[in-house]
C-alpha positions in Angstrom: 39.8 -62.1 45.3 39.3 -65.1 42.9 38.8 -64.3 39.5 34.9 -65.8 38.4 34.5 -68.6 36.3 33.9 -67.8 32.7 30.4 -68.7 31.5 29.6 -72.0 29.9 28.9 -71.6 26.3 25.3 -71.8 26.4 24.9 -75.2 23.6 27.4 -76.9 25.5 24.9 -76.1 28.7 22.8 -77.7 26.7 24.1 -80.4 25.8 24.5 -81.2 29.8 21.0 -80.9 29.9 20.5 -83.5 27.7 23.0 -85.7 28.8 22.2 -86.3 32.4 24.6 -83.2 33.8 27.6 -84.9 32.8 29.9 -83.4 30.4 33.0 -85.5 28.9 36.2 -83.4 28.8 36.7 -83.1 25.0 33.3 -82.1 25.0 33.9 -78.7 26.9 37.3 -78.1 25.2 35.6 -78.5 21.6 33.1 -75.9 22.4 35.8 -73.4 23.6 36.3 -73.9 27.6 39.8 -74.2 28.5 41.6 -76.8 30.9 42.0 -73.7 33.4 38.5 -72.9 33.5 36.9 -76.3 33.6 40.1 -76.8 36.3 38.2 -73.8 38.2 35.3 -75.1 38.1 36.1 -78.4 39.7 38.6 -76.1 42.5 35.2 -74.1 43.4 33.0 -77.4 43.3 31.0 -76.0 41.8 31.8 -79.6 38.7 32.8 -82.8 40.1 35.0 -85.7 38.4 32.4 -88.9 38.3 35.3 -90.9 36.0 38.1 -90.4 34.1 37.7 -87.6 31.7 33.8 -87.0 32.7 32.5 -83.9 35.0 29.0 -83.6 36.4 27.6 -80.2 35.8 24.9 -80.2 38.2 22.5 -78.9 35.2 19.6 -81.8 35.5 18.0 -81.5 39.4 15.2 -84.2 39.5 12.3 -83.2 41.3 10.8 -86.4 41.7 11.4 -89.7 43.0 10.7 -91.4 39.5 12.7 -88.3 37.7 15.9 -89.3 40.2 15.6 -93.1 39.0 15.2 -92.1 35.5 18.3 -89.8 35.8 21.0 -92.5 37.7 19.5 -94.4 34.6 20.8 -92.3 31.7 23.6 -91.2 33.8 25.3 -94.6 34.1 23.8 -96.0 30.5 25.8 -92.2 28.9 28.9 -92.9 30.8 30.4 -95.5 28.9 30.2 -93.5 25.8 31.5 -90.6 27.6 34.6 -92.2 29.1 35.9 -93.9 25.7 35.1 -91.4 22.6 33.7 -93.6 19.7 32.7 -96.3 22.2 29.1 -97.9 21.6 26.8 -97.9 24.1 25.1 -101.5 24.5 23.3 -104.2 26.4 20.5 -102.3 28.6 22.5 -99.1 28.5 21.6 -98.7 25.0 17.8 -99.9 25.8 17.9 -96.8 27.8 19.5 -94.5 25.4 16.7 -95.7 22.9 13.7 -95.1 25.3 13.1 -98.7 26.3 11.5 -98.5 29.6 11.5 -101.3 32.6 15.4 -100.9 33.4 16.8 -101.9 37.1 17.4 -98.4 39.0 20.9 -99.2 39.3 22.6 -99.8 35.5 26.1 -101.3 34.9 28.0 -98.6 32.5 29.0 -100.9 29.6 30.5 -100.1 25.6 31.7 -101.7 23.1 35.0 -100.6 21.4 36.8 -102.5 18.8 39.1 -105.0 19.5 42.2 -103.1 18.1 42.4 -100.8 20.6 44.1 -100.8 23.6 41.9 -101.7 26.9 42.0 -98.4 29.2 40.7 -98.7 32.9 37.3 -96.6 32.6 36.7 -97.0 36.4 33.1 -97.9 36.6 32.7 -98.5 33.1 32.5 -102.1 31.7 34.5 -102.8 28.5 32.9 -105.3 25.8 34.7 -106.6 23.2 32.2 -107.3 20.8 31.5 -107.0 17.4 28.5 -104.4 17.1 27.4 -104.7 13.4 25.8 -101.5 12.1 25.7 -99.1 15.2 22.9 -96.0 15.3 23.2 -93.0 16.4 21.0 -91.7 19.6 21.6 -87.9 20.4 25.1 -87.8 19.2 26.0 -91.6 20.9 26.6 -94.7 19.0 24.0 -97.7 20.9 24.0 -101.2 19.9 20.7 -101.9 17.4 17.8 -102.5 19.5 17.7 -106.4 18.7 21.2 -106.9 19.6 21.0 -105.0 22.7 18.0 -107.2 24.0 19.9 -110.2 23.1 22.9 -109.2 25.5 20.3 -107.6 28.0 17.8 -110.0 28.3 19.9 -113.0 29.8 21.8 -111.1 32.0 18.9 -109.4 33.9 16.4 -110.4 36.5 13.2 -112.1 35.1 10.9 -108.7 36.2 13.2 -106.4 34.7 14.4 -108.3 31.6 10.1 -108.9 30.4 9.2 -105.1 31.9 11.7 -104.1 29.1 11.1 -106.6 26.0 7.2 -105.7 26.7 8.3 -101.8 26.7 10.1 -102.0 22.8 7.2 -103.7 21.5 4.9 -101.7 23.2 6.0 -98.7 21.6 6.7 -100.5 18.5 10.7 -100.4 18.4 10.5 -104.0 17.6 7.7 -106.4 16.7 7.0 -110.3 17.3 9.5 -111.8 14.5 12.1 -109.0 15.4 11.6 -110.7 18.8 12.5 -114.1 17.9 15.3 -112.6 15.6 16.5 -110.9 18.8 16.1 -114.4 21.4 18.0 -116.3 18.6 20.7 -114.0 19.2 21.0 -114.2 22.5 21.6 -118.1 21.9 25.0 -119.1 24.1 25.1 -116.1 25.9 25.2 -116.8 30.3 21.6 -116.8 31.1 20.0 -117.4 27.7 19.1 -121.1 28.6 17.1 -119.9 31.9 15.7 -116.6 30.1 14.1 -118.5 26.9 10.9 -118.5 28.4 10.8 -115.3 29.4 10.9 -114.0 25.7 7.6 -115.6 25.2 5.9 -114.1 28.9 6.3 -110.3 26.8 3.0 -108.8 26.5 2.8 -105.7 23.9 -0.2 -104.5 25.8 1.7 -103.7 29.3 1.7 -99.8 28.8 4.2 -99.3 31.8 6.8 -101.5 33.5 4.5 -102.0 36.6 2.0 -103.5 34.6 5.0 -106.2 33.3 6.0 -106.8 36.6 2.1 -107.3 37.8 1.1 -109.4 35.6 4.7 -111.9 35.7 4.2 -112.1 39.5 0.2 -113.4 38.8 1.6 -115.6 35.8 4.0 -117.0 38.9 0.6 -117.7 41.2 -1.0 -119.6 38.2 -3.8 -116.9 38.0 -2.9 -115.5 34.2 -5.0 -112.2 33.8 -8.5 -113.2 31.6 -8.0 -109.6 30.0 -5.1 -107.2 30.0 -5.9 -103.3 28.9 -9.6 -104.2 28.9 -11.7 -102.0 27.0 -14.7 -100.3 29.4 -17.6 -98.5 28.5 -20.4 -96.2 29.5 -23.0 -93.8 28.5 -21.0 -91.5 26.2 -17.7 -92.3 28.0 -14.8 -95.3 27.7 -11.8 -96.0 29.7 -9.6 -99.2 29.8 -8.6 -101.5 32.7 -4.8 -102.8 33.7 -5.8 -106.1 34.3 -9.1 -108.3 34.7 -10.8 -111.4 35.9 -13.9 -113.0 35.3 -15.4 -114.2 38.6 -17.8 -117.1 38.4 -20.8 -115.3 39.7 -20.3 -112.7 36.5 -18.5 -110.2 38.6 -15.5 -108.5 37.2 -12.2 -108.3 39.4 -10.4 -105.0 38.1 -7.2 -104.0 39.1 -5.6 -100.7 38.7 -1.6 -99.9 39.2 -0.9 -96.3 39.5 2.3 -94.6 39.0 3.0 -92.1 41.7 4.6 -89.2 39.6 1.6 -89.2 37.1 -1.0 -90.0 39.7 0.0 -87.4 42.3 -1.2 -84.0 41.0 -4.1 -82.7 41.8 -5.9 -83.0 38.7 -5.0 -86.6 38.0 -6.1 -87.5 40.9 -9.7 -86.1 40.5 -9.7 -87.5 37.1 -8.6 -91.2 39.2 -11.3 -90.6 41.8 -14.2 -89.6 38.4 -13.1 -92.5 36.8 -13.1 -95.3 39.6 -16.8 -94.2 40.2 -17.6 -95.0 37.0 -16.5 -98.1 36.9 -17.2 -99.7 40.7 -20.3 -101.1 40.5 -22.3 -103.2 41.6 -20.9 -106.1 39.3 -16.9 -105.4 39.6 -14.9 -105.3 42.4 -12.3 -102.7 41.9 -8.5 -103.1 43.6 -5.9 -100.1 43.0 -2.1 -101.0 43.8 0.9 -99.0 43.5 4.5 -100.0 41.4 6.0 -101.2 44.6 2.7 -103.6 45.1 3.2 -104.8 41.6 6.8 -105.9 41.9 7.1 -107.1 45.1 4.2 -109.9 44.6 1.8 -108.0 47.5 -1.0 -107.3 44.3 -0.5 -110.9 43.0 -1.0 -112.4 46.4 -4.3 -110.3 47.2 -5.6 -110.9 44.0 -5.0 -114.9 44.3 -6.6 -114.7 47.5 -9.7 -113.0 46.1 -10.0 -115.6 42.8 -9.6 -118.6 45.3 -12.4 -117.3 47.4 -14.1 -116.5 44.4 -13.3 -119.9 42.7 -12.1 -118.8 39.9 -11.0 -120.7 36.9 -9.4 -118.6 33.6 -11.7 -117.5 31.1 -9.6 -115.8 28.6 -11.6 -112.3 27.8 -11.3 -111.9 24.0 -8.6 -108.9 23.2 -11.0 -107.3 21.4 -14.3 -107.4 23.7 -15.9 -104.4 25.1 -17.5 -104.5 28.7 -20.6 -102.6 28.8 -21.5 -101.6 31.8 -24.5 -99.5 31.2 -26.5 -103.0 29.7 -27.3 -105.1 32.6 -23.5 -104.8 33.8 -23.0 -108.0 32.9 -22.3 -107.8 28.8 -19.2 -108.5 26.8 -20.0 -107.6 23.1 -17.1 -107.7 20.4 -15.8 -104.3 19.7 -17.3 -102.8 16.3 
């Protein structure tokens, strides 16, 4: 009868949790495992080797689609880290680390160790040598600073995925507009930075998830630029704010919505949805609700150009701080007080 596996020291647990499941070797034999019992663990399956030196625990079980994304995410952005001690985490894998939203599902591992020591295969792990000038410190791992890591990001993603993230750092105020042109100027004579220049200036602080950034790109690419972005809405005693709108000719208001399906799913969000869409469909908008997958893949862009050319719209910029009142003739923009 096999002998059963020792526990797992409970902050070492822990510390699986918070880094994806995986666990680098050291890691379990600085917190007291042994070789033999992490070696037991990986005989009865119950670990399993995902690269040299790093187990997967099996601690973090997503239990939604968007949790799953989020987790292959962290797990490949932790790895490099994990495989080479002392490494720094850069490029989008330390956007990740940091919080930075809009990140493709499927991240290239990639650190930065210094040049003096030896190159090691890490497998799936990408090894940069590059010079990473003051370092921080994210839950125990060394990222690149958020302005360098945009500058290596940013050129070597695609268009959606590289704006979805700049807009997601200066939306939650990681970085702001001169930290932005600090961070393209960096970026100068990277592959890519030539093509992705424009892109820098596309960023919108106001997208408040990475569906929004790639909505409103693919409508930039159809010539129909959003008149307002987050516009402000209110009513008798309530408010609410609006994704994206356009002013019809005709003083109708085209409002579109982009729901995410985690948050949007349970039951009390969606009654809150349903509450809050009859408050502002009216008789003078024209309400359009679209998922993520709508956004990105251009199918909301080409419905809504479809509904402006019918419309014959031309852009009238909404000001970024107007208010539309729909109790007072449905029809009024007044400048927020």
């Amino acid at each position: 009868m096999s002998r059963p596996a020792a526990p797992v020291p409970p902050r070492l647990l822990e510390r699986a949790r918070r880094q994806g499941g995986l666990l680098a070797l050291r890691q379990c034999l600085a917190a007291g495992m042994t070789r033999g019992q992490v070696a037991r663990r990986l005989d009865r399956k119950e670990w399993e080797p995902v690269a040299r030196g790093v187990l997967d625990t099996g601690a973090v079980q997503p239990s939604t689609v968007s949790e799953s994304y989020d987790l292959r995410r962290r797990r490949a952005a932790l790895l490099g880290p994990l495989v080479h001690p002392g490494g720094i985490a850069v490029g989008v894998c330390s956007l990740v680390l940091q919080g930075v939203q809009g990140a493709p599902v499927d991240v290239v591992p990639q650190v930065a160790v210094p040049r003096s020591r030896p190159r090691t295969g890490g497998g799936p792990v990408r090894v940069r040598r590059i010079l990473v000038p003051a370092p921080v410190e994210v839950d125990g791992i060394l990222c690149a600073p958020l302005r360098d890591s945009l500058a290596l990001a940013v050129p070597a993603l695609p268009r959606l995925d590289a704006v979805a993230m700049i807009d997601s750092a200066w939306q939650q105020r990681m970085i702001d507009g001169p930290g932005l042109l600090v961070a393209r100027g960096l970026a100068t004579g990277r592959r890519g930075a030539r093509a992705s220049w424009p892109w820098w200036e596309d960023a919108d602080q106001r997208a408040e998830s990475p569906a929004e950034s790639w909505a409103r790109i693919t409508c930039l690419d159809l010539g129909i630029r959003p008149d307002a972005v987050q516009l402000r809405i209110q009513g008798r005693g309530w408010g609410a704010r609006v994704d994206l709108a356009w002013s019809l000719p005709d003083g109708t208001l085209l409002l579109v919505e982009i729901d995410g399906a985690d948050v949007h799913s349970a039951p009390e969000a969606l009654f809150a949805d349903r509450r809050r869409q009859n408050r502002i469909d009216t008789r003078r908008t024209l309400v359009r609700r679209y998922s993520g997958n709508d956004a990105r893949s251009g199918r909301l862009a080409a419905e809504v150009q479809a509904v402006l050319t019918a419309a014959c719209w031309r852009p009238h910029p909404i000001p970024v701080d107007a208010v539309y009142d729909i109790e007072r003739a449905e029809l009024i923009l007044e400048q927020a007080v």
